[in-house]
N, C-alpha and C positions, 0 to 999 in steps of 0.2 A: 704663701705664694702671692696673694694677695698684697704683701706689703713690697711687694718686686714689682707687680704687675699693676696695682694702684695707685701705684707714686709716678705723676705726671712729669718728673724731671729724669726721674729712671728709663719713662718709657722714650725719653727727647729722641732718640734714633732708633728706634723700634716700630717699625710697621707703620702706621700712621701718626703716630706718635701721642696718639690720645690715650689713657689708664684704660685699663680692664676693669670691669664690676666683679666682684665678687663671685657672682651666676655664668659667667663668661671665663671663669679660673676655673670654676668648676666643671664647662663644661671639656673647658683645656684637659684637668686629669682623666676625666674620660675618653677625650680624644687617644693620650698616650696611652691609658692602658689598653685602646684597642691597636696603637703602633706595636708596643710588646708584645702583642698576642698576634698579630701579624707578621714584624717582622724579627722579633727578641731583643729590640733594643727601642731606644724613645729618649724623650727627658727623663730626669732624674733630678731628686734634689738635692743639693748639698749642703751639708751638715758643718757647721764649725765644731770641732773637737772641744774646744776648749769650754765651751758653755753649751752644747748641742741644740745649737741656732740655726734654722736654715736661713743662709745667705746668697746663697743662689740656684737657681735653675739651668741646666745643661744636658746636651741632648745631642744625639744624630738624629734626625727626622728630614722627612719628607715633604714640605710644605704645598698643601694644594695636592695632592698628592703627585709630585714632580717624582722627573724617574731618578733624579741626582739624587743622595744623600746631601745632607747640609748641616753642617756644626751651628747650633744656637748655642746662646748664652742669654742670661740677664741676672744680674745681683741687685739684690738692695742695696742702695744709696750707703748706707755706713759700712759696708763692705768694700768700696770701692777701693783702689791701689793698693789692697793689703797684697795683691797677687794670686787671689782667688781665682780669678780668670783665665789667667796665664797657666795655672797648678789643672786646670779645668781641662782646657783645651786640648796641652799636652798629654793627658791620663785620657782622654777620647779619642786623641790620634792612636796613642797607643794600643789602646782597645780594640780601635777598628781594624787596626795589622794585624793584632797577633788572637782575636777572637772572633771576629766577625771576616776576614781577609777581604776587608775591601781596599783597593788599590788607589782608589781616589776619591776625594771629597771636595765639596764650595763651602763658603761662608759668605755673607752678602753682609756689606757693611754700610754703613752713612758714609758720604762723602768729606764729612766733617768732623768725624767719631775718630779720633786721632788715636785713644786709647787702645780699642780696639783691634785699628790696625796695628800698634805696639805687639797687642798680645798674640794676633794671626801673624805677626811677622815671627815671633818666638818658637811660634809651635809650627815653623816650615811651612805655614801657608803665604804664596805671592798671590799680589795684583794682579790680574792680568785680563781684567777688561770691565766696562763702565758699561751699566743696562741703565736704558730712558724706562721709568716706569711711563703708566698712564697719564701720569698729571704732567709731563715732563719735565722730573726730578730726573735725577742719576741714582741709583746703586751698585756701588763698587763690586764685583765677585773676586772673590781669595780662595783659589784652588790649594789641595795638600795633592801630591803624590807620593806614594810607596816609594822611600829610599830605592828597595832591592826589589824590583820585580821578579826573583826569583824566590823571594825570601817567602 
């Protein structure tokens, strides 16, 4: 987690975009295992099969404890356009439909994070509106809705 969360080009559009320390990763995994034990789901890590590497971090959570659910992501740097992301996204939206039933989701993006937006465009999440933070930055929000409301 540490080599996702301590590499300052990884973090470029992440929160304030400064590294994690090590004691700040760890206090991350305790965070999530009290989201699972709260609400059954959280980050999780992702494993590459082929050498059983984790290369990324991926999650529904709740940040700040906001009432929206909200798709994270983050990979390590030599992970990057293998389509980890995209593979991530899409197996979380699914998730959420047919395990969880929730109907709708955000993901909050850099304005600049082009990638990103690539991968939220693939997995049916739109654009659909710009938040000023406190410093007067922008962050994008990317909604998912439920194909089938009935479904």
């Amino acid at each position: 987690m540490a080599a996702i969360y301590g590499d300052s080009e990884a973090m470029k559009y992440v929160g304030d975009s400064r590294p994690l320390t090590p004691e700040i990763c760890a206090h991350w995994v305790d965070v999530t295992n009290r989201n699972f034990e709260r609400r059954g789901y959280g980050m999780i890590a992702l494993i590459r099969k082929t050498d059983g590497a984790m290369v990324a971090c991926a999650g529904i959570v709740h940040p700040d404890q906001q009432e929206e659910p909200e798709v994270k992501y983050a990979l390590r740097r030599d992970a990057w356009g293998a389509g980890y992301a995209t593979e991530a996204v899409c197996g979380l939206v699914r998730y959420a439909e047919e395990h969880l039933a929730l109907r709708w989701m955000q993901s909050t993006v850099h304005p600049d994070h082009a990638a990103s937006q690539r991968v939220l465009s693939k997995a049916s999440f739109h654009h659909t509106r710009d938040r000023e933070n406190e410093d007067g930055s922008f962050t994008q929000i990317w909604e998912w809705s439920a194909s089938n409301p009935e479904s």
